[in-house]
C-alpha positions, -999 to +999 in steps of 0.1 A: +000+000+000+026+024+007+049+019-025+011+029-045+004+060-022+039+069-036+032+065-069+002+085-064+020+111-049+046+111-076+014+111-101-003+141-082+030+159-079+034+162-114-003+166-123+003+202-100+035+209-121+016+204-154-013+224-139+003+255-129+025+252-163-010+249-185-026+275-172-002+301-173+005+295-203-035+297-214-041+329-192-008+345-215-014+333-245-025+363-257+005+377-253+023+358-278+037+325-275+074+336-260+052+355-230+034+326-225+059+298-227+081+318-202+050+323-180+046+287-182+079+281-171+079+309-140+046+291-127+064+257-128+093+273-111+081+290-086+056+257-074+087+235-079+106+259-056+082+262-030+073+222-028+113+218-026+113+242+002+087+234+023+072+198+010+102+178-002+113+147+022+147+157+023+141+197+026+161+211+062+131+237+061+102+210+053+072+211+071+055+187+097+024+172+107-006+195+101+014+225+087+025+201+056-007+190+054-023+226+052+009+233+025+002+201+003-038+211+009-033+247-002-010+239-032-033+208-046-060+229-042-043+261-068-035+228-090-071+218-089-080+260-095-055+259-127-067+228-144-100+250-146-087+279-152-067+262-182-101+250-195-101+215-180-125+210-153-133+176-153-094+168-148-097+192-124-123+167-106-102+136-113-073+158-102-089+169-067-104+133-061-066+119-063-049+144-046-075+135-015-071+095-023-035+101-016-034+129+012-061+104+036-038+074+024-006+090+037-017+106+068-035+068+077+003+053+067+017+079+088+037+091+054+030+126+047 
């Protein structure tokens, strides 16, 4: 059970990335396409950064117990905001139902 949850939480991870990445780039594509990609890029960069910082397992300034949970919450849930804003709202759904599979399975493993 635990080696799934991680998968999911590799899966769900990246879902965010590609979340934050789509939508930025959507919101700026009228800008032209070098605006956009590089907003694209910022908005995975600055969600990479702050999960590095604050969520990643071997971070010196990670979070614990219900102060990670309220980071991962607060972070899924812009992930879950961008897939709709990017024009995708039933991943958005699928997206939010995952990200709360995986959150209830690792605080039950104790491995958030």
């Amino acid at each position: 059970m635990v080696a799934a949850n991680q998968a999911l939480a590799l899966a769900v991870e990246l879902a965010l990335l590609l979340a934050v990445g789509h939508a930025a780039f959507v919101l700026s594509g009228g800008t032209g396409p070098l605006a956009a990609w590089t907003a694209a890029a910022a908005a995975v960069g600055v969600v990479a950064i702050l999960w590095g910082r604050f969520a990643a397992p071997k971070s010196r300034t990670r979070l614990g117990g219900t102060a990670l949970l309220a980071f991962k919450i607060a972070l899924f849930a812009v992930g879950a905001a961008a897939f709709v804003l990017g024009g995708w709202p039933v991943i958005a759904v699928v997206f939010a139902l995952a990200v709360a599979i995986h959150l209830v399975l690792a605080t039950r493993l104790g491995a958030l």
